[in-house]
Each structure stands twice: as structure tokens, then as C-alpha cells.
C-alpha positions in Angstrom: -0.5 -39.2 -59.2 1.8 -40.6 -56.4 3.8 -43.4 -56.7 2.5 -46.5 -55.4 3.4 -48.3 -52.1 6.7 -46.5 -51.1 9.1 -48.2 -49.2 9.4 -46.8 -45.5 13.4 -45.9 -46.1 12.2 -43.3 -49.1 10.5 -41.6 -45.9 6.8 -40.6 -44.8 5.4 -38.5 -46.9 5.3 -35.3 -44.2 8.9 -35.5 -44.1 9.9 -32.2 -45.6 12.6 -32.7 -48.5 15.8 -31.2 -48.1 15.6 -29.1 -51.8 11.6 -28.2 -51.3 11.1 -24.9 -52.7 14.3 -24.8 -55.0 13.1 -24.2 -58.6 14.3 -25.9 -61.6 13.8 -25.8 -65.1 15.2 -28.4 -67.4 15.6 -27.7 -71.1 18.0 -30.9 -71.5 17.0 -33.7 -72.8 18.0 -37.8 -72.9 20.6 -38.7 -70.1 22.9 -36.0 -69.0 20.9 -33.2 -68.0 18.1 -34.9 -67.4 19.2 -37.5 -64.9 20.9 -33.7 -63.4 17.0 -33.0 -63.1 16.0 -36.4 -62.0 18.5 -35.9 -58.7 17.0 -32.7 -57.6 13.4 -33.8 -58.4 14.5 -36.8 -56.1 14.9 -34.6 -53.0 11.8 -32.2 -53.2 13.2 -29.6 -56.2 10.2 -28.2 -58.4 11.6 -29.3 -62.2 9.8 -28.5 -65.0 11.1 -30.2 -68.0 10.2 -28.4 -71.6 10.0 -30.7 -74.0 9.0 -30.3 -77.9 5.6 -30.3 -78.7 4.3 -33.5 -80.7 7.8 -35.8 -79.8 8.8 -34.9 -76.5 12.0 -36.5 -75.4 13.7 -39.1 -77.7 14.3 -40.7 -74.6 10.8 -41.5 -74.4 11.2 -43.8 -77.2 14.6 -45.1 -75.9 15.5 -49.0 -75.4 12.1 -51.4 -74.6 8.4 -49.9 -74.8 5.6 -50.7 -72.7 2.1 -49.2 -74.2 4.4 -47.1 -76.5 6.2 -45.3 -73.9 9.8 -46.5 -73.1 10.2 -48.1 -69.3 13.6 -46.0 -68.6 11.1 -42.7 -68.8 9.3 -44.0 -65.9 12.6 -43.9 -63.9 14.4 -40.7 -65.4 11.6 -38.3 -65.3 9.4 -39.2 -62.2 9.0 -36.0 -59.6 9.1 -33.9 -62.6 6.6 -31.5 -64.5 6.4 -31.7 -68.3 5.7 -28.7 -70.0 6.0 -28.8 -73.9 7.4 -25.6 -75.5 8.8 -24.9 -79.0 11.6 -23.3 -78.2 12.6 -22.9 -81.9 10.3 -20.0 -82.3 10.0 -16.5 -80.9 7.1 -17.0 -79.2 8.5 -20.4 -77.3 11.5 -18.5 -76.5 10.1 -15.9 -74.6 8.1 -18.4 -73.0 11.2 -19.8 -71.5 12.5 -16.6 -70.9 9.6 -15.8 -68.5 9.6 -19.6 -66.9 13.8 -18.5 -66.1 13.3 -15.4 -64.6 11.1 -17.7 -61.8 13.4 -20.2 -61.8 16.6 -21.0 -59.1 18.8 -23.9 -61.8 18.6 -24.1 -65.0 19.7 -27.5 -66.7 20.6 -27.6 -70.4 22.7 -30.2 -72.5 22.7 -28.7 -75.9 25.6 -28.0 -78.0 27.1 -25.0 -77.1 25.9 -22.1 -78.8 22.4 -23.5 -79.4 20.7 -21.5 -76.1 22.3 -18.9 -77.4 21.2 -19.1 -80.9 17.5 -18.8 -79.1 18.3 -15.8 -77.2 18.6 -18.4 -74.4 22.0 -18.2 -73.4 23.1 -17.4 -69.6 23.9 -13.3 -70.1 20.4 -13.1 -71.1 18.5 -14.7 -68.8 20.8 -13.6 -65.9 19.4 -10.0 -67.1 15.7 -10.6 -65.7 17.5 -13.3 -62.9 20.6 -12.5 -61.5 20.8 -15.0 -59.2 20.5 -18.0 -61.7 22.4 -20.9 -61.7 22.6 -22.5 -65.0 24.3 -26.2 -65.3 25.5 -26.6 -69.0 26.6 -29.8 -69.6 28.3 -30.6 -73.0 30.3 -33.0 -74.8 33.9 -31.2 -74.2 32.8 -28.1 -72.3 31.7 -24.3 -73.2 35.1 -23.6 -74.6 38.3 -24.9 -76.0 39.1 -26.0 -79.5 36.4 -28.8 -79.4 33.7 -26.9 -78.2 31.7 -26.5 -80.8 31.7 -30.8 -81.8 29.5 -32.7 -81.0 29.6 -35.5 -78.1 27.8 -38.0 -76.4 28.6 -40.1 -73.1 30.4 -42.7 -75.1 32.8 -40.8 -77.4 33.6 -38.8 -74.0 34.4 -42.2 -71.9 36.9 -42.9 -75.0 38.4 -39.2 -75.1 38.0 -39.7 -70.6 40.9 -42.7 -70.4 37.8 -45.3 -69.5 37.1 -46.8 -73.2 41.1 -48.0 -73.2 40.9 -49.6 -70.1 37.6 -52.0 -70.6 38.0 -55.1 -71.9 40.3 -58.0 -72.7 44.4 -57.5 -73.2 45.0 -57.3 -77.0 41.1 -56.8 -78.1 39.4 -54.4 -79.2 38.0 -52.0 -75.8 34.6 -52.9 -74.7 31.2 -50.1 -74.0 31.1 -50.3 -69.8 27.2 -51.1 -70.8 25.4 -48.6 -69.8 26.0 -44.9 -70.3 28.3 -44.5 -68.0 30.0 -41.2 -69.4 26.5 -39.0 -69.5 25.7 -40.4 -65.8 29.2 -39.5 -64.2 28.6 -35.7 -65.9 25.0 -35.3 -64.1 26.7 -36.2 -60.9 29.4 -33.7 -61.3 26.5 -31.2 -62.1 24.3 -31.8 -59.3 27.6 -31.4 -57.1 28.2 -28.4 -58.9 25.0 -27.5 -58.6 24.6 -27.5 -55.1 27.7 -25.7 -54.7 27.0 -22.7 -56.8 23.8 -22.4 -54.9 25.4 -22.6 -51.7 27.7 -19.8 -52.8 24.6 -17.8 -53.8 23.0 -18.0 -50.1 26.6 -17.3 -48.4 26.7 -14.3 -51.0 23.6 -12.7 -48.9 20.8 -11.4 -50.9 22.5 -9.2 -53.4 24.5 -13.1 -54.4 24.3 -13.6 -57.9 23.9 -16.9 -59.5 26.9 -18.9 -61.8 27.3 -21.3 -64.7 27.8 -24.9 -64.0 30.1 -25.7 -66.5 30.2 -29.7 -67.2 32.5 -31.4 -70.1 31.3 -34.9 -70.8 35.1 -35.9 -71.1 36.3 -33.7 -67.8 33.6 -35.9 -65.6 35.2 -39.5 -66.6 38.7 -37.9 -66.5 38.1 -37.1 -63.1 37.4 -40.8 -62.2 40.4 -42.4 -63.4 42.3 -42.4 -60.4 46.1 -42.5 -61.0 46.3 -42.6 -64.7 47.7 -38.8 -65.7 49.9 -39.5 -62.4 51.6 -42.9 -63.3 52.3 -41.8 -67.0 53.4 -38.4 -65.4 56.1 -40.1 -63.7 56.8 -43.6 -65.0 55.7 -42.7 -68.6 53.4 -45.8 -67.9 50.2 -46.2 -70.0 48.0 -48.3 -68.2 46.5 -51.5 -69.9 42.8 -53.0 -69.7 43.3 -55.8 -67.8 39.8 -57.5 -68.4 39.0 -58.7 -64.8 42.0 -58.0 -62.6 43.0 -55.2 -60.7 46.2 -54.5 -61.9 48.8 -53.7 -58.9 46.4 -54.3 -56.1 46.3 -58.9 -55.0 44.6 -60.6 -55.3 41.5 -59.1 -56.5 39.7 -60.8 -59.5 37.1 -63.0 -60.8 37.3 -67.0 -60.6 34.8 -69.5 -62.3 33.2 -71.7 -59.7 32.3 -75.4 -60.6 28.4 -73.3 -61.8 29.5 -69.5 -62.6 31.7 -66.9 -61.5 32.9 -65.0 -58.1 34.5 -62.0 -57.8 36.9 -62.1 -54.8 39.0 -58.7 -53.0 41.6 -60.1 -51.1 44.2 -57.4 -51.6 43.9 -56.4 -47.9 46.8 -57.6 -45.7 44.8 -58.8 -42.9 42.1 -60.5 -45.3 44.7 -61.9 -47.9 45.9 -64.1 -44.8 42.5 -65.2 -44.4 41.9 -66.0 -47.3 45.0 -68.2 -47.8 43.9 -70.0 -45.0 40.2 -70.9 -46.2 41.8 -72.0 -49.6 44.5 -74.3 -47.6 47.7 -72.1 -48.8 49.6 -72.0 -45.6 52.6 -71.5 -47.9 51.6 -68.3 -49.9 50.1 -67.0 -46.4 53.0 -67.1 -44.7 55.8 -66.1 -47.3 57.3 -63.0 -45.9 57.1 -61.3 -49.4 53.7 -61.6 -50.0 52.9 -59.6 -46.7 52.1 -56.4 -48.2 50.6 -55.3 -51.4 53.6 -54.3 -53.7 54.6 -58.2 -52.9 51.5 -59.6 -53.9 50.9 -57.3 -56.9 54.2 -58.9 -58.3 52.9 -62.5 -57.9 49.5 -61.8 -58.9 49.2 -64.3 -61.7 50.2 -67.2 -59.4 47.9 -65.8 -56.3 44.9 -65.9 -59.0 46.1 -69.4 -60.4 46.1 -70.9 -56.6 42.5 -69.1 -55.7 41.1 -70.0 -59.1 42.0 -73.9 -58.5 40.2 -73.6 -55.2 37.1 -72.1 -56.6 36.9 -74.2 -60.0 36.1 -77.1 -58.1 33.4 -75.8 -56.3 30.0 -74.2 -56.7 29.4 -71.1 -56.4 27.0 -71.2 -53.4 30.0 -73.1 -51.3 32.1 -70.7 -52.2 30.5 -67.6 -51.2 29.3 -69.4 -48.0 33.2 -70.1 -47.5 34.3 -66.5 -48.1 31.9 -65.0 -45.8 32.5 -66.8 -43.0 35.8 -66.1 -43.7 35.4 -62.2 -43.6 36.5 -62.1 -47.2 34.8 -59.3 -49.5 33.3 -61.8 -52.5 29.9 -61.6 -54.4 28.4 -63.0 -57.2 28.3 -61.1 -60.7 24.3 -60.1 -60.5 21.6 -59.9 -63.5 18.6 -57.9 -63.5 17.0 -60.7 -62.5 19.2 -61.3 -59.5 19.0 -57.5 -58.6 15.0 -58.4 -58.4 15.3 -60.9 -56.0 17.8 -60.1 -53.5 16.4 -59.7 -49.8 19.2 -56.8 -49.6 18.1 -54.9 -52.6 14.6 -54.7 -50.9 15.0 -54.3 -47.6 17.2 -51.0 -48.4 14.3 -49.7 -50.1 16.1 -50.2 -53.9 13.3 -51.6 -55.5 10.3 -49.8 -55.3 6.8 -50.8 -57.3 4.8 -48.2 -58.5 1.9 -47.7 -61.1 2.2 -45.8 -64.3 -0.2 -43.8 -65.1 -0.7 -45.8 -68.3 -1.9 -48.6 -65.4 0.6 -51.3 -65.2 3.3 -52.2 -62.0 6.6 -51.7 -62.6 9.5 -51.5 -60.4 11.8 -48.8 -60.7 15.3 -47.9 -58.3 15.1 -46.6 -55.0 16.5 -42.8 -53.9 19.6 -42.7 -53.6 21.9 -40.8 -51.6 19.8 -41.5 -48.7 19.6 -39.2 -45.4 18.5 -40.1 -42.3 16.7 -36.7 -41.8 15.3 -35.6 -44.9 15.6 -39.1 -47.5 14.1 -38.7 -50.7 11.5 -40.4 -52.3 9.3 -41.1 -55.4 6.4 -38.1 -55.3 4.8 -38.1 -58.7 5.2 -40.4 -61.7 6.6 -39.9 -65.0 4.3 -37.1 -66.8 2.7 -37.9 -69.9 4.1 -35.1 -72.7 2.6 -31.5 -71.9 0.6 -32.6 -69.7 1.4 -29.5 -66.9 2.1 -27.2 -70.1 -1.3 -25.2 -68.7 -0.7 -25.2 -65.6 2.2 -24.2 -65.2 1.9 -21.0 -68.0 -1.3 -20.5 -65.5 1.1 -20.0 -62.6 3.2 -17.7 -64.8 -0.1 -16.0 -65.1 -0.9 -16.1 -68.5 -4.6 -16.1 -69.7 -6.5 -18.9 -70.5 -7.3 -17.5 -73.9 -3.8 -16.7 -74.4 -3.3 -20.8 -74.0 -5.5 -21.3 -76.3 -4.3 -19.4 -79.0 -0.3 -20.5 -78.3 -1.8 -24.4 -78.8 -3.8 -23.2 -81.7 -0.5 -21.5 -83.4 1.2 -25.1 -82.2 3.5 -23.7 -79.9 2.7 -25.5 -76.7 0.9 -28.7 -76.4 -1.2 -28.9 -73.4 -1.1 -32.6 -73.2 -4.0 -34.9 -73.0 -7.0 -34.1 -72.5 -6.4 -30.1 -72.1 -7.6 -27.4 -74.4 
């Protein structure tokens, strides 16, 4: 079922996507590799996702239910095809085996080891499909000494250099809120992805495929900016600094007179305007506050003066002020501020669609977004199994043969199939 009333900026629907054609098959499941899958999916790749017959994917049941199926699903697994396999037993593995062999990506977020514990593993499907890319993504990586423990997104952000960071000076580090770690680790693998694939077609048709190796920990690592640098040579550990920017003024958050604002005025030409909208001539003009290295060393009394300006004033007078002033300032958004900003819609980040369970809901837009070849919201989040007979049909297996695998339990063909 397509979604309902897309937004013009996910594209018309004749638009052909940029990654139609390209076939994936997703054996992951929760947030890493599947939001991997979700990406493709996005821009026109075929993902089926196997799931295990009678649960599915625990994400399904993940965070706040509507008619016993958890909202977040609707998001993470639209433009996908569910087909539910048992891939604990012979018969499910050789399933997979044959969906492989058709397949361009495979995504997988096990523990190491556990593919090929179900004769699964890259070497062997790479034996009926040379030209397979296969995106592992793991807690820390396919080898190493901590290969074989086991991680999720948040013990990665700690082991990544983010968990120190977040929070209050002298407190206990805070969770960034949402899983932050697993996300920045499907991104890397889509890049990575894309790449290996892109090697394969410069390879001619004789190119063989790759694994995509992703560590959980490697992916937030690789987003923390200067911090192996400055210890590297300063022996400087950075600190969390709650709100602040520590060494680049003034950049914070104030409390207005009715909430909060978070200002960037750390560039040269914008710090002077913003000294002159808050009436600080004085800091504006003092020669040493000219650059950033100044400013970073008189931070606390740049956020005193700015915070004194703000406190007195509510919050709408204060963002009217700063944008007129060409100052980079917003307010700290809720959901429910996300919902109702002009901006949000008119970029085509909200869209409402229909679940196939019958109720509106509104889900993100697609992002990146080309100007060619954007893409968009196809199909909606499958019910469990329910393309398991199809797509085995494509694969060209008999319809007594589905029959029998549902009656030995192991596929589920979904609702309402035999």
C-alpha cells in the first residue's frame, strides 16, 4: 500500500529513484542495520528484511504501541519487504542462501561469528555470488580482541569518546537521547556501502563484491573531531562542558525571561553584531576579543554579559532580535514544536501517511534530498511475513513447497496467506 499524500519535495512518483534495481537483503535487526536498510529502501533499493517467524523484530515492540505494533516500525521499515525465515535451521539457512545469491548488499548486525555459525558467513555466500557486498556492522568490528563481546549503540558511544563528553562538569555523563551510536554506524555503512558498490561497477563485470566492515565504537570515534589530536599533542583530555562550546565564543545556551535560546556568535563578523544588539560597545570593540582564541579565553564573561541581556526578555523578543541581527539563534525544539513548524513542513519533513493497521501518523521526510532523483516514501511498514510467499515465489519455489516449509514452521507467510 503506498504511503498517503506525499509531499511534492519526496518527488512524483514517475521519478525514477537513484538505487532502483539494486537488491538488498537485510538479515539485521533493531537500529543499526536496519536503519542501513531503511536508507537504501529510501532511494528505490529492493530490501527484503528476514525476520523470525512468530516475533519478527523486537523492534516492533520497541518504545510506544499503537494497535500492538510499535510507531518507530512505521518509520524504520517502510519501502521494505518482510519475509519471515528461521534462519536457525537448515532448511531456513539455505533459504537465505538462495535469496543471497540474487542479491547485490547484504546487511547483517549480529555478533560476529553468528552468520557463520549458520553457514551464512561472507566466504560462503560469495561462492554462489561473487560480486556481493556484505555490510557487517558490530559492536567493535569483525576482529580485534573484543570481537567476539557483545555491544550495543550505547556502550559504543561510551568506548567512542561521546558518553564522557555529555552532560554537566563534575556529574555523572548523560545518554545523548536517542541512539545515537547505532545511527552514526548505519550511516558509515550506507557510505560504505555505496562505495564498495561503486568499486564493483569500476571493476567491469568480472568485479567482485567486498565486506563492509562497521564497529559500533569506530563510527562515533570518527565524529569526535579533535579529541585523539588535542591529547596527542597537549596531553589534554577534553571535559563535558554541559551547554558551551569549549574554545569556540560565545556559543551557548541563555535562559530568556520564558525558556531558553541557544545563540552561535563565535564568528568574528557576527560576534560584533551581536555585541551591538545586546548594547556591549565595550566587549565589541576590545582589540582582544577580535578573533576566536581571544574570545575563547573570556568566554565565561562573554556568556555572563549575553545571558544578562537575554534573562530579561522573552524568548520571542529575543529571537526576533537575533535575526534581524544576522545572528545564528533558535529555540531548543519538542516533538511538539517539530510538529508545528512552517519550516519542518514546507521541506517536506513531515509527511502523513496511513498504516496499514488504518490510522494517520506522521513520520520523517527523506532525507538526503536530490534535486534529480529525491527519495520518497513507496510502501508502508509490512506486517510480519507478509511477502514471505511472494518473494520464495520469485525465487521460484513451488507453491506446495510453501506450504509444507509453513507447515514444518519455517516461514510464516503472514496474514492471511497459506
Amino acid at each position: 500500500m503506498p504511503a498517503s499524500n506525499p509531499s511534492p519535495s519526496t518527488g512524483a512518483s514517475s521519478t525514477a529513484l537513484p538505487l532502483a534495481g539494486l537488491r538488498v537483503l537485510e538479515l539485521g535487526q533493531l537500529i543499526a542495520g536496519p536503519f542501513a536498510g531503511k536508507m537504501l529502501a529510501d532511494f528505490g533499493a529492493e530490501v527484503v528484511k528476514v525476520e523470525p517467524p512468530g516475533s519478527g523484530d523486537p523492534l516492533r515492540k520497541w518504545r510506544m504501541l499503537k494497535d500492538g505494533t510499535s510507531v518507530w516500525w512505521q518509520v524504520q521499515s517502510r519501502n521494505k519487504r518482510s519475509v519471515a525465515i528461521d534462519l536457525r535451521c537448515a532448511e531456513g539457512q539455505a533459504l537465505c542462501r538462495q535469496l543471497a545469491a540474487e542479491a547485490d548488499v547484504v546487511i547483517e548486525n549480529f555478533k560476529p561469528g553468528t552468520l557463520e555459525g549458520w553457514g551464512l558467513g561472507y566466504e560462503r555466500l560469495a561462492q554462489d555470488n561473487p560480486g556481493l557486498v556484505m555490510l557487517r556492522i558490530s559492536g567493535y568490528g569483525q576482529d580485534g580482541p573484543y570481537a567476539d563481546r557483545p555491544g550495543f549503540g550505547v556502550i559504543a558511544e561510551a568506548m567512542g569518546g561521546l558518553r564522557h563528553l555529555s552532560g554537566e562538569p563534575g556529574r555523572l555523563p548523560v545518554r545523548v537521547g536517542v541512539s545515537i551510536g547505532d545511527t552514526l554506524a548505519a550511516l558509515h555503512g550506507v557510505i560504505g556501502v555505496l562505495l564498495a558498490l561503486y568499486h564493483r561497477k569500476a571493476s567491469g563485470e568480472a568485479g567482485r563484491g567486498q565486506v563492509v566492515d562497521v564497529a559500533l565504537y569506530e563510527a562515533v570515534f570518527n565524529c569526535m573531531e579533535s579529541l585523539l589530536p588535542e591529547y596527542s599533542a597537549f596531553g589534554a583530555v577534553r571535559e563535558p562542558a554541559g551547554s558551551a562550546l569549549p574554545g569556540i565564543a560565545p556559543s551557548n545556551a541563555y535562559r530568556c525571561a520564558d525558556g531558553a535560546v541557544l545563540i552561535g556568535g563565535n564568528g568574528d563578523s557576527i560576534y560584533r553584531r551581536l555585541m551591538d544588539l545586546i548594547g556591549r560597545p565595550d566587549l565589541r570593540d576590545a582589540p582582544d576579543l577580535a578573533s576566536n582564541d581571544g574570545r575563547a579565553r573570556r568566554a565565561a564573561e562573554l556568556d555572563a554579559a549575553i545571558g544578562a541581556w537575554t534573562a530579561t526578555r522573552p524568548l520571542v523578543e529575543v529571537l526576533d532580535g537575533l535575526t534581524r541581527a544576522r545572528v545564528p539563534a533558535g529555540r531548543i525544539y519538542t516533538a511538539r514544536d517539530i510538529a508545528e513548524d512552517p519550516h519542518y513542513r514546507a521541506r517536506g519533513m513531515i509527511q502523513r501517511i496511513t498504516t496499514a493497521e488504518g490510522y494517520a501518523l506522521d513520520v520523517p521526510g527523506v532525507v538526503p534530498k536530490l534535486s534529480a532523483t529525491p527519495g520518497r516514501l513507496q510502501t508502508l511498514a509490512p506486517a510480519l511475513g507478509s511477502h514471505t510467499a511472494q518473494v520464495l515465489r520469485e525465487l521460484g519455489i513451488s507453491e506446495s513447497a510453501i506450504a509444507e516449509l509453513v507447515a514444518r514452521q519455517v516461514i510464516d507467510a503472514g496474514p492471511g496467506q497459506p
